[in-house]
Each structure stands twice: as C-alpha cells, then as structure tokens.
Backbone as CSV, one residue per row, in Angstrom:
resi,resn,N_x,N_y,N_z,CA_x,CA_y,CA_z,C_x,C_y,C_z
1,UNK,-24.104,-39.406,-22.315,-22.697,-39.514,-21.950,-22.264,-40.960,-21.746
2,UNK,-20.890,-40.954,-21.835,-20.714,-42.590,-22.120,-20.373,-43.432,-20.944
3,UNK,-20.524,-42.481,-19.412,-19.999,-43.100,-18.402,-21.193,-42.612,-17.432
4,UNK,-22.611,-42.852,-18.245,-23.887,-42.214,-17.628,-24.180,-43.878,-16.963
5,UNK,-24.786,-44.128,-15.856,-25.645,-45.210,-15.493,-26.588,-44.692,-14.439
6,UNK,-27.497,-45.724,-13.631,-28.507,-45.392,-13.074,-28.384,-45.140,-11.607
7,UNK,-28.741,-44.242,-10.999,-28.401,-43.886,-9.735,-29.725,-44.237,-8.953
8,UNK,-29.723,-43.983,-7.700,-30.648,-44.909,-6.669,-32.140,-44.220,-7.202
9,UNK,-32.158,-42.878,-7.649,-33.000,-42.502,-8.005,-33.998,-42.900,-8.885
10,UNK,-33.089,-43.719,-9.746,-33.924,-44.567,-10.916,-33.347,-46.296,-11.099
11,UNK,-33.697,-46.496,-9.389,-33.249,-47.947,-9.361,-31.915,-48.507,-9.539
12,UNK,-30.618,-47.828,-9.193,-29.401,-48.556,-9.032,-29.146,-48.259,-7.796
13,UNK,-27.856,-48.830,-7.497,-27.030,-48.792,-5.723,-26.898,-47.494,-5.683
14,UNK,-25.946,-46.758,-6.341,-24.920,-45.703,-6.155,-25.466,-44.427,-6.414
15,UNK,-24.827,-43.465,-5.750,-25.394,-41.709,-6.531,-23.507,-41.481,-6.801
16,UNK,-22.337,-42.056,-6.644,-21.206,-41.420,-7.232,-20.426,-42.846,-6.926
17,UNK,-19.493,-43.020,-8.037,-18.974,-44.021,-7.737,-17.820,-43.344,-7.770
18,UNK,-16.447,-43.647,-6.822,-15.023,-42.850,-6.375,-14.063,-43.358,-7.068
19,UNK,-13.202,-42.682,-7.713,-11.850,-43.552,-8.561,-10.763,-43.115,-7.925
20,UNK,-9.560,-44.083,-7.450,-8.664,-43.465,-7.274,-7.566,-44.262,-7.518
21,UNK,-6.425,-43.620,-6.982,-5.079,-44.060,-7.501,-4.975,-44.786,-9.099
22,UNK,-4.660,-46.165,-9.039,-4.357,-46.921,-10.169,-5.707,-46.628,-11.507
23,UNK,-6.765,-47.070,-10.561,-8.018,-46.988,-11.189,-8.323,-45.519,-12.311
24,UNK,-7.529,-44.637,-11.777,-8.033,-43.305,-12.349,-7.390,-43.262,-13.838
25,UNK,-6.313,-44.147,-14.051,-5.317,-44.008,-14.976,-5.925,-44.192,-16.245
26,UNK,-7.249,-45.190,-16.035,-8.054,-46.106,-17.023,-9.116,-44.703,-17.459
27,UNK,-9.296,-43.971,-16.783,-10.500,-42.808,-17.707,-9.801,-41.804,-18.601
28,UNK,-10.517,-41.497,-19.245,-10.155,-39.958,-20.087,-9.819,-38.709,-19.198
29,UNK,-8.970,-37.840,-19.608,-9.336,-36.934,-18.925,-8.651,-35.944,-20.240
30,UNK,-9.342,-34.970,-19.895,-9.303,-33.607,-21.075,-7.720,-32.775,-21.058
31,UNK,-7.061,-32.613,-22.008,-6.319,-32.062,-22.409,-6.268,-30.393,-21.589
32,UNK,-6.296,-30.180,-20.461,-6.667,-28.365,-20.173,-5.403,-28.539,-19.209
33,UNK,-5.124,-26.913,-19.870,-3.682,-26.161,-19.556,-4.548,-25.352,-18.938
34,UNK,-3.502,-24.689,-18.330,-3.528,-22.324,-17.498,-2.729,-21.752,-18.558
35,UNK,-3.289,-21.550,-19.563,-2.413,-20.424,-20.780,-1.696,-19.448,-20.227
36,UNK,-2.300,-18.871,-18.781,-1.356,-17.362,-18.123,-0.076,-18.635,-17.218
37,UNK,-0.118,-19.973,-17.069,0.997,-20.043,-16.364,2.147,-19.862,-16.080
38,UNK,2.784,-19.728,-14.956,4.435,-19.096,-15.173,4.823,-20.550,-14.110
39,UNK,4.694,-20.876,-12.952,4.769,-22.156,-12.346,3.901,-22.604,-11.672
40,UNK,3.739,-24.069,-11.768,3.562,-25.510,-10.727,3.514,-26.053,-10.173
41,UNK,2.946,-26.525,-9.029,3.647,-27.034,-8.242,2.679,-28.358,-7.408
42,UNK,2.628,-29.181,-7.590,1.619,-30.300,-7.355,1.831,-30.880,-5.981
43,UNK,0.884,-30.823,-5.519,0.988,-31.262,-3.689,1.049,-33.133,-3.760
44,UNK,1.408,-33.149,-2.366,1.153,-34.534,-2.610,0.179,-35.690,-2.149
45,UNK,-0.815,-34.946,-2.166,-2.192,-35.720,-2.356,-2.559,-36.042,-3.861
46,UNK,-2.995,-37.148,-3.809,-3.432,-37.878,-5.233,-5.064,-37.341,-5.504
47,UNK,-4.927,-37.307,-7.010,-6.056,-36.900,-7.481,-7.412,-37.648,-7.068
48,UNK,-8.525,-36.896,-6.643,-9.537,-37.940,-6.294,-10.792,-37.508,-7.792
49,UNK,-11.125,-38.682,-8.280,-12.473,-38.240,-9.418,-14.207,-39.026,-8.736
50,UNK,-14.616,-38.557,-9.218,-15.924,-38.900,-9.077,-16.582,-39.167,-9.752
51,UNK,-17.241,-40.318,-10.296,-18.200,-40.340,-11.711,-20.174,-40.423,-11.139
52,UNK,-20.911,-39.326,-11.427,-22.009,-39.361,-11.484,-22.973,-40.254,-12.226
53,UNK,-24.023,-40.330,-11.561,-24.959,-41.249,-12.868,-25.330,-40.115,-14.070
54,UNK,-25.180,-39.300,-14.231,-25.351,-38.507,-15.813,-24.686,-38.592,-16.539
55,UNK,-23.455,-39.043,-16.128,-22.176,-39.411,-16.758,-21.085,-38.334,-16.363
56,UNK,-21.563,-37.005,-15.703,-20.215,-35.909,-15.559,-19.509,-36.353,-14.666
57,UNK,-18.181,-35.773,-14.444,-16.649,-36.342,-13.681,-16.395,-35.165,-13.273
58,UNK,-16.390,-35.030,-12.100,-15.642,-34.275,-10.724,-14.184,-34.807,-10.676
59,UNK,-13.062,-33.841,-11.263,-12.048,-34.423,-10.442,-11.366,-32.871,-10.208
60,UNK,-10.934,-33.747,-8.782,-10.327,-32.739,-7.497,-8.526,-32.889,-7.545
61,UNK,-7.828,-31.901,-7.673,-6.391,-31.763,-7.383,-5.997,-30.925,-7.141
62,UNK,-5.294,-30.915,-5.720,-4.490,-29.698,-5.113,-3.444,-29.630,-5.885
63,UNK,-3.614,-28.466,-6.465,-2.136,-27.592,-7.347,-1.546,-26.205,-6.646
64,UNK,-0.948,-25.786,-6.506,-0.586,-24.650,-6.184,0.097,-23.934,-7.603
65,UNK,-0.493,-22.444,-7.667,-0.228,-22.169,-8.930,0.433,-20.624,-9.056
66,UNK,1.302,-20.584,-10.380,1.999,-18.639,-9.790,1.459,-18.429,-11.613
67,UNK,0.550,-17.194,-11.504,0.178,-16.838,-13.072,0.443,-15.926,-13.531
68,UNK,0.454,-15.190,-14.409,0.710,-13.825,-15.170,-0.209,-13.008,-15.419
69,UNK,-0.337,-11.817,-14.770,-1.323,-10.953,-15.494,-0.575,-9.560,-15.487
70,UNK,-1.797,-8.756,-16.070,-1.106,-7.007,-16.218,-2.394,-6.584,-15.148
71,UNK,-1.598,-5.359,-14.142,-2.291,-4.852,-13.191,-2.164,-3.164,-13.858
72,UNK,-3.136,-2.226,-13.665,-2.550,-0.708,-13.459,-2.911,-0.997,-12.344
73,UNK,-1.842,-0.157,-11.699,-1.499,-0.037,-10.367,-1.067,1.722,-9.556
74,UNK,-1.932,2.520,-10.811,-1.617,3.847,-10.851,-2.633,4.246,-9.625
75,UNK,-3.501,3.944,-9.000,-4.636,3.946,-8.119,-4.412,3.507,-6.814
76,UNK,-2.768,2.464,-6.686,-2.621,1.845,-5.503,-2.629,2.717,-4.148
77,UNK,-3.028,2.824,-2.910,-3.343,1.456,-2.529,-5.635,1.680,-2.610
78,UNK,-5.844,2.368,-3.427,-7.247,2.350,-3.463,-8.008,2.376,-4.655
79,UNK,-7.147,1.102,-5.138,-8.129,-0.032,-5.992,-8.212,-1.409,-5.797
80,UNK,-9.185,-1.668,-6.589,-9.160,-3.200,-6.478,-8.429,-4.454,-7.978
81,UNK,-8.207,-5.274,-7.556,-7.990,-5.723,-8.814,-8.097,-7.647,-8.763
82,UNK,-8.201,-7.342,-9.965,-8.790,-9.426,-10.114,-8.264,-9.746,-11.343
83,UNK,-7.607,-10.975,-10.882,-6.465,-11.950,-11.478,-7.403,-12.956,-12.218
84,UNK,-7.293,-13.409,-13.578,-7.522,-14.053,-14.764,-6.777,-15.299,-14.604
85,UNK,-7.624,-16.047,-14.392,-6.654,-17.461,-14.487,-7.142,-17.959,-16.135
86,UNK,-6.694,-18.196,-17.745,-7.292,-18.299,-18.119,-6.615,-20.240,-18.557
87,UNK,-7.679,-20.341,-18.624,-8.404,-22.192,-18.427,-8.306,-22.664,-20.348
88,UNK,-7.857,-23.481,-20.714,-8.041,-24.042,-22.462,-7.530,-25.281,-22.380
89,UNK,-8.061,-25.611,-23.576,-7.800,-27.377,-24.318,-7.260,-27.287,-25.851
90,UNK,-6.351,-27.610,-25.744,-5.721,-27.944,-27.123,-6.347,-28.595,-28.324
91,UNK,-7.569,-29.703,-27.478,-7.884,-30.211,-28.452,-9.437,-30.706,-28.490
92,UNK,-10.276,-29.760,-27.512,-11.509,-30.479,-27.048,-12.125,-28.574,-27.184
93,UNK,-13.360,-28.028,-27.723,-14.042,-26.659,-27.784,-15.168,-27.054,-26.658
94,UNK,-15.935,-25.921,-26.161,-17.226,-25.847,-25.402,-18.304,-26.737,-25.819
95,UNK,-18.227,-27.292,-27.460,-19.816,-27.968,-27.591,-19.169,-29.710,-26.559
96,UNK,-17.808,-30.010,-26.615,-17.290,-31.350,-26.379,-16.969,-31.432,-24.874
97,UNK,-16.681,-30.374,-24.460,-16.351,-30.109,-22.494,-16.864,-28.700,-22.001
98,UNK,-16.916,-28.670,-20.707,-17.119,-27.684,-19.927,-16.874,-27.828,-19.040
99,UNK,-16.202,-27.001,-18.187,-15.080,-27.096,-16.721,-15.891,-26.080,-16.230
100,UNK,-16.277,-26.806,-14.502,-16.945,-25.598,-13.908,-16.400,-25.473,-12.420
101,UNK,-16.277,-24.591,-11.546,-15.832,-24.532,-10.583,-17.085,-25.110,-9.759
102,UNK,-16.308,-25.823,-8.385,-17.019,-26.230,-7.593,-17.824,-25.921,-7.021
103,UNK,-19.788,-26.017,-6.975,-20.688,-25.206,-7.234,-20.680,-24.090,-7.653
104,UNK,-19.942,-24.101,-9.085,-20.395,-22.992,-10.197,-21.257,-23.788,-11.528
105,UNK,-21.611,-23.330,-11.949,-22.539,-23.266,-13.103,-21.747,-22.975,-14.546
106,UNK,-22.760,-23.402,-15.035,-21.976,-23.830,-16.602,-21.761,-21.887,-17.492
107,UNK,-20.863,-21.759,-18.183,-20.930,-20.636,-17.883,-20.927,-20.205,-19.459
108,UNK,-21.700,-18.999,-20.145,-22.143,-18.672,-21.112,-21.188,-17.903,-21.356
109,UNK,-21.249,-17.955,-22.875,-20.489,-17.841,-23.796,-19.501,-18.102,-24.724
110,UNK,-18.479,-17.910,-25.031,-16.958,-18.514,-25.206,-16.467,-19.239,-24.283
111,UNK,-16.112,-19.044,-22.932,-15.126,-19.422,-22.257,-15.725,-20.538,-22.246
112,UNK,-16.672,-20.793,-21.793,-17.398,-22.036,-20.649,-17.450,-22.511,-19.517
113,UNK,-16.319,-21.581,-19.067,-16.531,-21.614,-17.589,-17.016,-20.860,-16.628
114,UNK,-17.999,-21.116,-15.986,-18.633,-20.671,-14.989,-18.527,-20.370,-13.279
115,UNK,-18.325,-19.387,-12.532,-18.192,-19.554,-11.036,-19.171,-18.469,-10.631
116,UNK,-20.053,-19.341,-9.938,-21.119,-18.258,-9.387,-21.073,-18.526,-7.803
C-alpha cells in the first residue's frame, strides 16, 4: 500500500499517525455513496482519519442518516426486522477497497463489507 511505513514494531516512532482538518484534504479518499439514501445530515464535528503502518485509513464521521427499505409488517408487533444500509463506489470494486465497520472484519463475498 502506498501510505504503508514502519511502525515501532519494526523500528519507527509511530503505530498511527492522525490527520486532520486542512491536512486531510491532501489524501484520497474513495468515492462511496448509501445507494438506499433518502437524507443527510452532517454533524459538526470534523472528520478525524488515521493512517496505519500497513498503509489502511480509518476515517471516522458523524453523519446522521434517514434510508429506504421495504418492511412486511403483516406480523407486527411480533416480528423482527433489519434495515440494509447498502454501501457502493462508483468507481473503485472489492479487489481496489474494502470498507469495514469498526472492529468488523473484511467481509466475503460481493459486498465487502464486513460487521462482526
């Protein structure tokens, strides 16, 4: 990875180096939408990223979000039901990124995303 360097483990200072505000403007960051979105709404805390020595990037942003799904609801009030947030990139597939939830795991198959 192209933003891999050496962490204390193998003889450098750092195990995460922190980017923020101005600084963050200067990295890549991946093209990913919420395909089910309906609205938005961005708090106002600034994005914080993190760059590892392997090269992967943690970045953190409070969003508040309203999505779309289809429920049957013929069972109410004794069922359960779970909401699809679904996650894509316009222009980047699974072999080039993978988005994982915060201690989740990389996640098999198509999607690539993982929450365990």
């Amino acid at each position: 990875p192209r933003l891999a360097y050496s962490g204390t483990e193998t003889g450098g200072c750092v195990d995460a180096i922190h980017v923020a505000g101005e600084m963050s403007k200067g990295l890549w960051l991946p093209d990913i939408y919420v395909d089910n979105l309906v609205k938005q709404t961005i708090a106002g805390m600034q994005a914080l990223m993190r760059v590892y020595p392997d090269g992967s990037v943690r970045r953190s942003e409070q969003v508040l979000i309203t999505i779309k799904d289809k429920f049957d609801l013929a069972k109410l009030p004794y069922d359960e039901h779970i909401a699809e947030m679904v996650v894509a990139s316009s222009s980047q597939d699974i072999t080039q990124m993978r988005i994982t939830a915060k201690g989740g795991d990389v996640g098999e198959g198509v999607s690539g995303i993982g929450i365990s």
